[in-house]
N, C-alpha and C positions, 0 to 999 in steps of 0.2 A: 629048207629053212621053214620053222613054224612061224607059227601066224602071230606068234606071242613075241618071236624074235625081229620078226618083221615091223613091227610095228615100231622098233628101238632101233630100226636102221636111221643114222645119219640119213641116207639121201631120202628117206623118207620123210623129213623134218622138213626136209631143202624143199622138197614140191607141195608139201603142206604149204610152207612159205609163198610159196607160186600163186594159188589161191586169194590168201590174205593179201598178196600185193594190189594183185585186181582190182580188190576191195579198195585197199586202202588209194590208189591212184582214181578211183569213181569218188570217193568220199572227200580228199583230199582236194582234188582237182576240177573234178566234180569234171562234167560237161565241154566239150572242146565249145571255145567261144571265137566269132570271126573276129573278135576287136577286144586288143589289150588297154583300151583309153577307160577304165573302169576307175571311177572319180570319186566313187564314196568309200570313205575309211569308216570300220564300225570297232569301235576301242572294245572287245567282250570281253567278258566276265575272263573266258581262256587266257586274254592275253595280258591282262590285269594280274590274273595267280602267276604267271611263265615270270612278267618282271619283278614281283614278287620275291618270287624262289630263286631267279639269277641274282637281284643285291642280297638275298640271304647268304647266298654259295658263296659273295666275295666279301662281305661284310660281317657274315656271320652272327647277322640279327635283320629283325624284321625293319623295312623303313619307316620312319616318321611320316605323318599323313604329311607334310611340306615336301621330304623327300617322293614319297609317292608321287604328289601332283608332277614332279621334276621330270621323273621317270615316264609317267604317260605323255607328258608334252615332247620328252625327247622322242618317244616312238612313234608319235602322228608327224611330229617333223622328220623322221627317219621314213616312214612310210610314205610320206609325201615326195620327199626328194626319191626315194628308189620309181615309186611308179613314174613317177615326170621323166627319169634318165630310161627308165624302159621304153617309156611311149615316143619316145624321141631318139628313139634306136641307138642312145647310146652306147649299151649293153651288149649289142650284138656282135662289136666288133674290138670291143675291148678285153684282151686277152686275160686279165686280171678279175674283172667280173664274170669270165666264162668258166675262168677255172674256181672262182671259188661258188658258184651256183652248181657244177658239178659235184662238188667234195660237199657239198649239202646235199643233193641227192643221194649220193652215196650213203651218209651218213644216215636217211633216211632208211636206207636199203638196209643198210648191218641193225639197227634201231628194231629191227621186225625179229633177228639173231636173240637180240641183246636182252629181249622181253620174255625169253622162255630158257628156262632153268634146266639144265642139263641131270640127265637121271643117270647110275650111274652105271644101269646096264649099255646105256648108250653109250658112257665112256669105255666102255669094256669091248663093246662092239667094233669099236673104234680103234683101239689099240689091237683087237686080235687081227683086222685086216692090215695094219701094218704092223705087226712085232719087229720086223728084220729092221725099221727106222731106228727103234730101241736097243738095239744090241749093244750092249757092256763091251768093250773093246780090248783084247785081248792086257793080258801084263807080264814085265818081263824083269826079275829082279837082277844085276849083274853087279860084277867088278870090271874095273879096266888100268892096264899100262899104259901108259900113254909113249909111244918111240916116236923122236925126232928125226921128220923123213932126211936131214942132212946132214945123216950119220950112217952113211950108209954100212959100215961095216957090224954096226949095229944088227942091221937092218937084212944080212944075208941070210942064208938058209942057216946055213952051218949056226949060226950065234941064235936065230928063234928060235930053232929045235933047241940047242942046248939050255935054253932059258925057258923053253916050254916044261922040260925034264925036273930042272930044278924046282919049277912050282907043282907038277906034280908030287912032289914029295914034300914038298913043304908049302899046301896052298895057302897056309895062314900067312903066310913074309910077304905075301906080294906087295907089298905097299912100299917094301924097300928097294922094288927095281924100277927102272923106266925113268922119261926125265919128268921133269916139273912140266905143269901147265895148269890154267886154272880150273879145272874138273874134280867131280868129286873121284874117290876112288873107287865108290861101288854107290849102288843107286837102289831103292827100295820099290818093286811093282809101280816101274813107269808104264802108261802105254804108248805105242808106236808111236803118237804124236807127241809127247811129249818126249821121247829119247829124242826124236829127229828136231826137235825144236833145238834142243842143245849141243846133238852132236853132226846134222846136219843131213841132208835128203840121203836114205835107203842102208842109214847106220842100222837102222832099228828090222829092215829087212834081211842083213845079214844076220842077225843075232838069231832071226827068228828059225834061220836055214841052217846054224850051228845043228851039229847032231852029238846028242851029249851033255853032261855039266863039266866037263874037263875046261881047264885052260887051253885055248883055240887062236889063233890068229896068223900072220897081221890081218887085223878090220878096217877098213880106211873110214875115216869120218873128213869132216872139213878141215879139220887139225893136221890130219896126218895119220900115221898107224897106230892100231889099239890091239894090245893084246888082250882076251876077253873070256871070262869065263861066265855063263848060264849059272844062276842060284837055283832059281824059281820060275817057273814061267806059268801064267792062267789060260785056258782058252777064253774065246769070246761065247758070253751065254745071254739072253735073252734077258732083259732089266725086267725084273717083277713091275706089276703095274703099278702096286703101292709107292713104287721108288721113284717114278718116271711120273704119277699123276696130272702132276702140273703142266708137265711139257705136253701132255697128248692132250689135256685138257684146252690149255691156248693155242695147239696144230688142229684140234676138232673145231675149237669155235673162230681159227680164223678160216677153216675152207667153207665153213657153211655160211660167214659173211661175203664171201667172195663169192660162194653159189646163189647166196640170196640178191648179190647187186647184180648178178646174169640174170636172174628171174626178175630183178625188175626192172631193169633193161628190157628185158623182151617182151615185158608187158606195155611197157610206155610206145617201144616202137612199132608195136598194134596199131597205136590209134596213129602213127604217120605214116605217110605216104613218101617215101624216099627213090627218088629216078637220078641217073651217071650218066653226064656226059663225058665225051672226047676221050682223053687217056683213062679217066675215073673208070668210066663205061666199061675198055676193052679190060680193063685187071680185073673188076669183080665179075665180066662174060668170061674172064680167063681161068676163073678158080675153077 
């Protein structure tokens, strides 16, 4: 691998991230302190633009300096009541507040993802370690008879062969033999999932093990028996990456948010000290 390519590796982004986390949990967090009883609120300039630009997002104009004053007063009484239920350990065991204090760190974590613009050799890079996710999935064009399994004399060797015979000689009539049911009589380049969606699990497996475009059968589907002939069939080839862009684009940027909250995850559990007792103890002495 050159050096040029290496630089456009995904998981080369991901430990760059690693880095900045660092950073950003010293900056942010600043200093581990013994005591969460910290009493002075300071309204900045930051948090002043933030409420700002959240009533612009839902109002879709800037607020009136009355609105404004509204806006700051609710956040020093929003600020006030969070630290008071911190420092009074409400927090800690309230399931509701832990889970959504996580899902903000998190969000923190993909936030570090969500700041850097993807280039598009890195999408490319991307995509060529996984092509085989991409794969175009084979197609298969046919017609079918549909025979009612409770007819059986229909159904014998002696009378398929003979109806096999007549549609080779006259494959265009088929539509006049077999009984009613609601299916089409011939289907245009479905793939496997979609025949089996309609004709039910490993119809679209037999089809594939047909050798020939002759009239072939009995097939059994969830109906009953198909007599079946192959049109057309595609293999499966690799989706160009211009076809698939998007899909690799939203699979690249969600593993590198999920790499990015392990890296900050493993940053934050630096600075704690975590010990297991009892059963806790022997399962993680057991790994």
């Amino acid at each position: 691998m050159t050096f040029r390519n290496l630089i456009h590796a995904p998981w080369v982004r991901i430990t760059a991230f690693g880095f900045l986390l660092a950073l950003v949990l010293l900056v942010v967090f600043g200093p581990h302190r013994a005591s969460n009883r910290n009493r002075q609120i300071v309204v900045s300039e930051e948090n002043l633009a933030h409420l700002m630009v959240s009533w612009q997002k839902t109002w879709q104009r800037l607020p009136t300096e009355e609105e404004l004053m509204g806006l700051v007063r609710n956040h020093v009484r929003e600020e006030v009541m969070y630290r008071e239920a911190v420092n009074r350990g409400m927090a800690e065991n309230n399931a509701a507040v832990r889970r959504a204090l996580v899902m903000q760190m998190n969000m923190l974590a993909e936030s570090q993802v969500e700041q850097s613009e993807l280039s598009e050799k890195e999408v490319q890079y991307f995509y060529n370690l996984r092509k085989d996710q991409y794969r175009l999935p084979p197609k298969i064009s046919f017609r079918q008879i549909y025979l009612k399994d409770d007819n059986p004399a229909l159904l014998s060797d002696g009378k398929v062969q003979q109806l096999l015979d007549v549609l080779k000689q006259n494959p265009e009539d088929f539509q006049q033999f077999g009984d009613v049911i609601m299916l089409q009589p011939s289907y245009t380049l479905l793939t496997p999932d979609q025949i089996n969606n309609q004709f039910g699990a490993d119809f679209a497996q037999q089809l594939i093990e047909l050798d020939g475009s002759n009239w072939s059968g009995p097939v059994t589907s969830g109906f009953g028996s198909h007599l079946v002939q192959v049109v057309e069939r595609t293999e499966a080839v690799d989706a160009p990456l211009e076809q698939v862009w998007d899909e690799v684009v939203n699979e690249l940027v969600y593993e590198e948010k999920q790499a990015a909250k392990e890296q900050f995850y493993t940053e934050l559990l630096r600075q704690y000290s975590v010990s297991y007792q009892g059963i806790a103890k022997e399962l993680i002495e057991g790994e």
